[in-house]
MARGUBA-653733 format. One record per residue: residue number from 1; residue in one letter; z, y negated, x of N, C-alpha, C in turn. Coordinates in steps of 0.02 Angstrom, whole numbers. Each point is the difference from the previous one (the first is absolute). Example, Ala and Ser with C-alpha at 12.3 -4.5 7.8 and 13.67 -1.06 7.14 Angstrom:
residues 2
R  num  residu     npz     npy     npx    capz    capy    capx     cpz     cpy     cpx
R    1       a     390     284     660       0     -59     -45       0     -60      45
R    2       s     -36     -53     -18       3     -59      42      37     -55     -39
end
This chain:
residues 253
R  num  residu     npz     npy     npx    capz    capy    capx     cpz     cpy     cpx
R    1       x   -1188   10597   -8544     -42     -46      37       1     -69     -33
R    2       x      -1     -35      42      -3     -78     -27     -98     -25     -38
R    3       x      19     -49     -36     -47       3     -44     -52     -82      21
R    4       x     -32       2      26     -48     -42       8     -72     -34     -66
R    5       x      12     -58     -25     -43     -30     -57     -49     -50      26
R    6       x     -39      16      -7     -66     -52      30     -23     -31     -57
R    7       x       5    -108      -7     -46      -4     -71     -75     -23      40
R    8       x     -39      17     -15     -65     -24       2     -43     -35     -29
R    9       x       5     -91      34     -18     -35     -38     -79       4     -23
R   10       x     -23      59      29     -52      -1     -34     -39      53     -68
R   11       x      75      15      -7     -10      43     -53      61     -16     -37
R   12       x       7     -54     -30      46     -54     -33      47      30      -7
R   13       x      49      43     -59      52      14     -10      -4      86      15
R   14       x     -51      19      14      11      65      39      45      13      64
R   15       x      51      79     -24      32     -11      64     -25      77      39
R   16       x      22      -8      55       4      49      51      54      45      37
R   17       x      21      56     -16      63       7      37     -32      57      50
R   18       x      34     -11      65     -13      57      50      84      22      27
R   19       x     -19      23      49      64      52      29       7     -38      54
R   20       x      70      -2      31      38      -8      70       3      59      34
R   21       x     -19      27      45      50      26      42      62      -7      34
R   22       x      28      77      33      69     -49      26       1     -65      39
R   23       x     -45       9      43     -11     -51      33     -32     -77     -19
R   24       x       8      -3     -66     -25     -35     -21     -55     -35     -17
R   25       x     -41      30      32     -98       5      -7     -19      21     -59
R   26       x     -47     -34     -21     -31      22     -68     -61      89      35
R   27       x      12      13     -62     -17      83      30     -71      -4     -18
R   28       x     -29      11      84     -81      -9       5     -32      61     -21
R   29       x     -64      10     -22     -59      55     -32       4      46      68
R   30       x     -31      49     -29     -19      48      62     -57     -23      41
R   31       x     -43     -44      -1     -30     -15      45       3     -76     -21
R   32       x     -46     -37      63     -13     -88     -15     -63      -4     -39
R   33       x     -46      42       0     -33       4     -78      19      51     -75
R   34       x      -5     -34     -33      36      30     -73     -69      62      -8
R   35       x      -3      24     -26     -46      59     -22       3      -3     -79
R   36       x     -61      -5     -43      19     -13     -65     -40      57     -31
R   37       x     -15      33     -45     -38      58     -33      13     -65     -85
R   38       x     -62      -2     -40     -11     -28     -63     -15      49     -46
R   39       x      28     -12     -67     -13      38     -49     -24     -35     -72
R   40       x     -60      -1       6     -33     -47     -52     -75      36     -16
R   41       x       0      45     -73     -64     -12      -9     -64     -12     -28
R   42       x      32    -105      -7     -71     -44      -5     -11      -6      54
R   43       x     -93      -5      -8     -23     -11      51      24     -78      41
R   44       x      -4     -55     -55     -11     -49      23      88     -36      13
R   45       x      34      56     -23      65     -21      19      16      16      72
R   46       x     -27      59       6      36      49      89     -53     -53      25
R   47       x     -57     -21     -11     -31     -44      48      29     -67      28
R   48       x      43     -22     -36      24     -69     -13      79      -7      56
R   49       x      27      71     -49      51       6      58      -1      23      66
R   50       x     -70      39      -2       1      19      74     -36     -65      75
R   51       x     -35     -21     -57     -10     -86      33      64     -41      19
R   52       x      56       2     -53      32     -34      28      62      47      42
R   53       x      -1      72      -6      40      13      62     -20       1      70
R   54       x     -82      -3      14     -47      13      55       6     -86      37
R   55       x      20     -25     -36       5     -72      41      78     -17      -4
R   56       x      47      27      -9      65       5       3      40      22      80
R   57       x      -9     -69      40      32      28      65      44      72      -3
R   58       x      20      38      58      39      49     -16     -25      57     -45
R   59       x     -15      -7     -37     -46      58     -42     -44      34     -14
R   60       x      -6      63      16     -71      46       2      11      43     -75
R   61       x     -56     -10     -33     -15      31     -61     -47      72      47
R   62       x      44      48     -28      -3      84      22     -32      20     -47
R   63       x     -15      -9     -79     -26      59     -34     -14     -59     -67
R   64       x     -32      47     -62     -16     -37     -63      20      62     -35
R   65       x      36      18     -57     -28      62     -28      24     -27     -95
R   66       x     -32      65     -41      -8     -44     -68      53      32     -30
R   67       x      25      61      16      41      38     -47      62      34      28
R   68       x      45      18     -42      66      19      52       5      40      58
R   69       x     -52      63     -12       2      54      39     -24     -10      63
R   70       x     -44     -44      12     -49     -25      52      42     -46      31
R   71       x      45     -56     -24      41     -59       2      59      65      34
R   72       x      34      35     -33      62      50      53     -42      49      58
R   73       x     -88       9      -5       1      44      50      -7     -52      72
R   74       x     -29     -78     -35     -20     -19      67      71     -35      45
R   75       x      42       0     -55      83     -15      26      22      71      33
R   76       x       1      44      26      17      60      19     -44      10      59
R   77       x     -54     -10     -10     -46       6      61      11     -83      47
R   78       x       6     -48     -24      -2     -46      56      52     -48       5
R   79       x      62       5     -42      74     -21      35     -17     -56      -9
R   80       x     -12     -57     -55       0     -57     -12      51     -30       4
R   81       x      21     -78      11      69     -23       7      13     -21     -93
R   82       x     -56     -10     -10      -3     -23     -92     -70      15     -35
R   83       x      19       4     -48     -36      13     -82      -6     -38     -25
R   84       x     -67     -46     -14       5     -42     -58     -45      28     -43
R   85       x      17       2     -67     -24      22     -53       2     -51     -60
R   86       x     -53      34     -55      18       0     -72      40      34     -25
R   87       x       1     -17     -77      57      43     -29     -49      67     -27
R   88       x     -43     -34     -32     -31      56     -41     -81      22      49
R   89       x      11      65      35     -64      19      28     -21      63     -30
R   90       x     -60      47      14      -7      52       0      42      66       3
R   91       x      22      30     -25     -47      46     -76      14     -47     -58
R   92       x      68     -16     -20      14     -33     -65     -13     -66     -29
R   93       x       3     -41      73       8     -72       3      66     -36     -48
R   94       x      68      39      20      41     -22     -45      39     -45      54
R   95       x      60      55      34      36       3      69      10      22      47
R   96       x     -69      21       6      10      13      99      12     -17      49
R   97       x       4     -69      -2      20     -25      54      79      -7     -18
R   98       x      30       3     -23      73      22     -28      25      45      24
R   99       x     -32      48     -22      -1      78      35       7      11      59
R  100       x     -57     -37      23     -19      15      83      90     -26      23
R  101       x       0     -59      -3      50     -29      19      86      49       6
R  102       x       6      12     -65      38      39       7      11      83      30
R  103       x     -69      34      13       7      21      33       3      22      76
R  104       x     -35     -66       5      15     -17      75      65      -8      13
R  105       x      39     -27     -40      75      -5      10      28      57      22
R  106       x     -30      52     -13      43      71      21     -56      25      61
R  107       x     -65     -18      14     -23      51      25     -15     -65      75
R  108       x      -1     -65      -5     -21     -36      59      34     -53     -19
R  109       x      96       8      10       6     -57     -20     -10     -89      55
R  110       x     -13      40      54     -33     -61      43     -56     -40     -21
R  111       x     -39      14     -49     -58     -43     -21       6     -14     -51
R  112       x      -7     -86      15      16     -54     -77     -66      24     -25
R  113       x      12     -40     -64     -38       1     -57     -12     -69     -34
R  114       x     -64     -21      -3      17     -72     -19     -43      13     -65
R  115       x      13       1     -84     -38      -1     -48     -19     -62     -29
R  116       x     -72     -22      -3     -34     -64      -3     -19      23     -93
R  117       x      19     -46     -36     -26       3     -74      -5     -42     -39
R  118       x     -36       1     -71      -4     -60     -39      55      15     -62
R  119       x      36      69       5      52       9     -44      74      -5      33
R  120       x       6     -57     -55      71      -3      22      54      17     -56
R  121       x      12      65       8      36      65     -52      55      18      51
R  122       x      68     -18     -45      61       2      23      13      89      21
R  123       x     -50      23     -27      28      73      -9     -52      32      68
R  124       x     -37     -22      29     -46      18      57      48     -31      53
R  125       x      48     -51       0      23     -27      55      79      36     -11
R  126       x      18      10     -38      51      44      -9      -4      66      51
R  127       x     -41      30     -36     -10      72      39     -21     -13      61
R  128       x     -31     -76      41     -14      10      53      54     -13      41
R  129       x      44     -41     -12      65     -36      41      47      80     -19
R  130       x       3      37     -58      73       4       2      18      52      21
R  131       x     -30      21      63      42      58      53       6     -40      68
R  132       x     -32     -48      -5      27     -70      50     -44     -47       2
R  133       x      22     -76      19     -50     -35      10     -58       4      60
R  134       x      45      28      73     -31      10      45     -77      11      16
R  135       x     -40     -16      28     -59       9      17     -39      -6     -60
R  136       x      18     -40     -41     -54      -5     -82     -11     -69       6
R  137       x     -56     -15     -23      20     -51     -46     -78     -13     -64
R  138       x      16     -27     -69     -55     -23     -43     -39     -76      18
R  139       x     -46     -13       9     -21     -63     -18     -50      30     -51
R  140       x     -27     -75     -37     -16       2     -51     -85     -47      45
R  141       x     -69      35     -23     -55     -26      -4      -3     -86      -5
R  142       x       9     -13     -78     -10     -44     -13      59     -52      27
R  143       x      48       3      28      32     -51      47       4       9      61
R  144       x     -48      32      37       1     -11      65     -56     -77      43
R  145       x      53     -59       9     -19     -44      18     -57       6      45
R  146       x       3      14      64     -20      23      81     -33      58      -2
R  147       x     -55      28      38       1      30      40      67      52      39
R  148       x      27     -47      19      77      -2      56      49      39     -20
R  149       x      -2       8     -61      57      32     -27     -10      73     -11
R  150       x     -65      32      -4      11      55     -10      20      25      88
R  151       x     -29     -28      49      25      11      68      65       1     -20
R  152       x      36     -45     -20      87     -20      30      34      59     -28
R  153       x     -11       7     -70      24      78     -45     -32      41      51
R  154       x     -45      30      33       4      66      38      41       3      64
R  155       x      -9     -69      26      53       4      58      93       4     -21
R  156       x      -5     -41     -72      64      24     -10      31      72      -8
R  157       x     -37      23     -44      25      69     -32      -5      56      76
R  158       x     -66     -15      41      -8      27      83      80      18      33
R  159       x      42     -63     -32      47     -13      62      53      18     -40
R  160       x     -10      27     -61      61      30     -34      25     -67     -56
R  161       x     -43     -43     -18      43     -48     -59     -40      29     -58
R  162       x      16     -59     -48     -31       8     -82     -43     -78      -1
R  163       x     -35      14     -63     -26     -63     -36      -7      18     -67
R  164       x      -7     -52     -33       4      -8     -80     -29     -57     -28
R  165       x     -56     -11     -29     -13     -64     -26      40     -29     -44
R  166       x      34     -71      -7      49     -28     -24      -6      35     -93
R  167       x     -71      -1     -13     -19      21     -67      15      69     -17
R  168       x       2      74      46      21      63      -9      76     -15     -13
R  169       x      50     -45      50      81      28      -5      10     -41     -74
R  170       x     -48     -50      -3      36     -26     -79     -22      36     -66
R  171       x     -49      35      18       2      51     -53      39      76       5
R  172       x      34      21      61      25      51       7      55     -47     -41
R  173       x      39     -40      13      44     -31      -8       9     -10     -90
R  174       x     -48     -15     -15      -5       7     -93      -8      65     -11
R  175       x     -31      41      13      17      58     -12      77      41      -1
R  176       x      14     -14      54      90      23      15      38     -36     -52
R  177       x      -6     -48     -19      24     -43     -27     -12      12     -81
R  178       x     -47      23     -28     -14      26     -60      21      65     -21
R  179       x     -12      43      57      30      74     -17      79      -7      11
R  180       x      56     -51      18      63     -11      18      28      -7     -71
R  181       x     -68     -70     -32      19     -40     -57      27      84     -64
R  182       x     -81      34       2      26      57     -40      72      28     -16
R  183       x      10       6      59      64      46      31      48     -21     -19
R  184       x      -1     -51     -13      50     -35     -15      10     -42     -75
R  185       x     -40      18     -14     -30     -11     -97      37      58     -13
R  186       x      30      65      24      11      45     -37      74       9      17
R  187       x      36     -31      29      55      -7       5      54     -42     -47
R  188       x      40      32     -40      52     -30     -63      25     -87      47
R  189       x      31     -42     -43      26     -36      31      48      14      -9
R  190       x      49      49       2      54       4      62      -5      40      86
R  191       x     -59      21      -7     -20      19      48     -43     -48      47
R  192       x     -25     -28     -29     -25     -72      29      62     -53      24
R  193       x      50      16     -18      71     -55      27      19      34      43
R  194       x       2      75     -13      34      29      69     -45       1      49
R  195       x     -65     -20     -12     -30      24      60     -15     -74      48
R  196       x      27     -80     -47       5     -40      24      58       2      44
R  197       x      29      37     -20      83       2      40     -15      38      64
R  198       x     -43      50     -11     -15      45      46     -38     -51      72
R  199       x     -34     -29     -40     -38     -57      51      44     -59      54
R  200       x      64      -2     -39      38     -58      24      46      57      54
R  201       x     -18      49      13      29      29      44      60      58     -19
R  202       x      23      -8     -59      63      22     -53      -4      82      29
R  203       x      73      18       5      28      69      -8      12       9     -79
R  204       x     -21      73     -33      12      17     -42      75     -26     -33
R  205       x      46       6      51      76     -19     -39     -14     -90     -19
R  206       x     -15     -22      37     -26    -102      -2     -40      20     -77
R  207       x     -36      14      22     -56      15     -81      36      19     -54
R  208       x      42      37       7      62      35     -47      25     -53     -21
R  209       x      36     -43      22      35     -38      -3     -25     -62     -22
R  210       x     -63     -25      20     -26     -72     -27     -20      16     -74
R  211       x     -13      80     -16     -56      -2     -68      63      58     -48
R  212       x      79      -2      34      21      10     -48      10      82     -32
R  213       x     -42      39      51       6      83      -6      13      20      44
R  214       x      -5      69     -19      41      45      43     -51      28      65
R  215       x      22       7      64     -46      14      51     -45      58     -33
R  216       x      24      69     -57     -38      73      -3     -73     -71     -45
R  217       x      33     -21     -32     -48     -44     -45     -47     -42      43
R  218       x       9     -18      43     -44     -36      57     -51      52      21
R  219       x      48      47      21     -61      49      21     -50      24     -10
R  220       x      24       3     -72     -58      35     -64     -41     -49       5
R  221       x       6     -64     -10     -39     -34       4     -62      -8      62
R  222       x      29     -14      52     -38      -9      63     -42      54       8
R  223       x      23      91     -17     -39      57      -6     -49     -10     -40
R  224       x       8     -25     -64     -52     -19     -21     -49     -50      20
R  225       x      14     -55      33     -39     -54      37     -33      39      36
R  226       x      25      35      33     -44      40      64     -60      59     -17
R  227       x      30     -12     -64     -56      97     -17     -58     -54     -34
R  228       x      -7     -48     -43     -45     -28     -37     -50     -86      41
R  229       x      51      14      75     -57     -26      66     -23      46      52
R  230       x       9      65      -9     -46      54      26      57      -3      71
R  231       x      64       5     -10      12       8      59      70      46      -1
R  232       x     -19      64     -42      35      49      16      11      66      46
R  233       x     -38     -16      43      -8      32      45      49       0      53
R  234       x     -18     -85      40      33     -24      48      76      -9      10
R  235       x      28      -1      64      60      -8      19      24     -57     -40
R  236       x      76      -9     -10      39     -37     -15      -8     -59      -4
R  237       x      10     -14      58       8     -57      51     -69     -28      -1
R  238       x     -52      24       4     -57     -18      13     -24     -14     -85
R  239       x      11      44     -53     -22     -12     -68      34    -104     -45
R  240       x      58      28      45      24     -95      -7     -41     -47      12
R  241       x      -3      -6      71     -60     -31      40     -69     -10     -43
R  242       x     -19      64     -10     -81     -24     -20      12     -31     -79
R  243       x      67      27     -74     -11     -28     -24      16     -69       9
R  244       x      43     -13      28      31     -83      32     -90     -36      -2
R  245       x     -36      23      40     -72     -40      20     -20      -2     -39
R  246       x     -11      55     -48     -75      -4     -48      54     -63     -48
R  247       x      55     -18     -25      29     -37     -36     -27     -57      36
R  248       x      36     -21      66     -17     -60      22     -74     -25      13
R  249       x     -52      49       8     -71     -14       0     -47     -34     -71
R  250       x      55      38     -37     -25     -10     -74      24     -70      -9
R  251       x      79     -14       8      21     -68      12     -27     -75      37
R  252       x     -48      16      47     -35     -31      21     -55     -29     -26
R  253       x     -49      44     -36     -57      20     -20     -23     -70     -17
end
């Protein structure tokens, strides 16, 4: 499917992505009002947001509940188009709304999830994006300009896009970027040349040949590149590839 980006100047460098259909229509909610179920429980927070979803053209706030179990029964009983939550609710107050999220992914994956928070922890937005971006997205409390915007995030994620506050991807982004740096602290520098070579696109025999050894000697090498970036698992072809990136990401940095 073709990929549709909405910027919204009123949510400055926040972006929006939704879905095309074939026909080229952005892919509308199940109904012309959104249906929202909230998962928050301060008092004076679910009050605040439910004020501002209750005056949010398009939007009927369906439910309030404080803790996960209540938050998945009233999603099961009344077919919400979205979830907006906290991260940390009832029993633990760690990641439930994490949770929820992801398991909605398997059990309703038609209903976004929009998680509203004042933590912005690379490792909560990790686990929320990374079985897809689709129907998610984080904003963060303390930068939500508007009113307006928590509307625009439910209608997005409604219609099948993402959101991300500019401040979550640049910390996912240092994060990736730090655990890469590791990875690559533990690599000899001749393995660090071959794996620059590896980056410039190089066949093992090219690599052979620029650094002067023998292709079995290349190999050894690159086997080793691959086992001490966690990527002995994967296909061939594909283990090139990802180390090729994490090199050039780090190269960027």
């Amino acid at each position: 499917m073709r990929r549709l980006v909405e910027r919204s100047h009123a949510c400055g460098d926040m972006e929006f992505e939704g879905s095309l259909d074939p026909a080229g229509e952005l892919a509308r909610p199940r109904s012309a009002t959104l249906r929202v179920v909230v998962g928050e429980d301060n008092y004076l927070a679910s009050e605040g947001i439910a004020r501002v979803l209750e005056h949010t053209e398009g939007i009927e706030l369906v439910a309030t509940r404080g803790d996960l179990q209540a938050l998945l029964d009233v999603v099961a009983n009344e077919a919400p188009d979205v979830v907006l939550t906290a991260i940390g609710i009832a029993p633990t107050f760690t990641d439930e709304g994490i949770r929820l999220a992801n398991e909605l992914r398997a059990s309703a994956p038609e209903v976004g999830v929009v998680i509203v928070s004042r933590d912005n922890d690379p490792e909560y937005a990790r686990a929320l994006f990374e079985a897809g971006s689709e129907r998610r997205a984080y904003l963060l409390t303390d930068r939500i300009r508007d009113p307006g915007e928590l509307g625009r995030a439910v209608r997005t994620v409604a219609r099948g896009g993402s959101a991300a506050d500019p401040a979550v991807v640049e910390a996912l982004l240092r994060a990736y970027r730090g655990r890469e740096q590791s990875q690559l602290d533990a690599l000899t520098p001749r393995e660090l040349e071959i794996l620059a070579l590896i980056a410039e696109g190089r066949s093992n025999a090219s690599i052979a040949r620029a650094l002067v050894l023998t292709k079995r000697a290349v190999e050894r090498h690159i086997n080793g590149i691959f086992m001490k970036l966690d990527l002995g698992d994967a296909e061939n072809v594909s283990r090139r590839v990802k180390a090729a990136l994490i090199y050039l990401a780090d190269a960027s940095a």
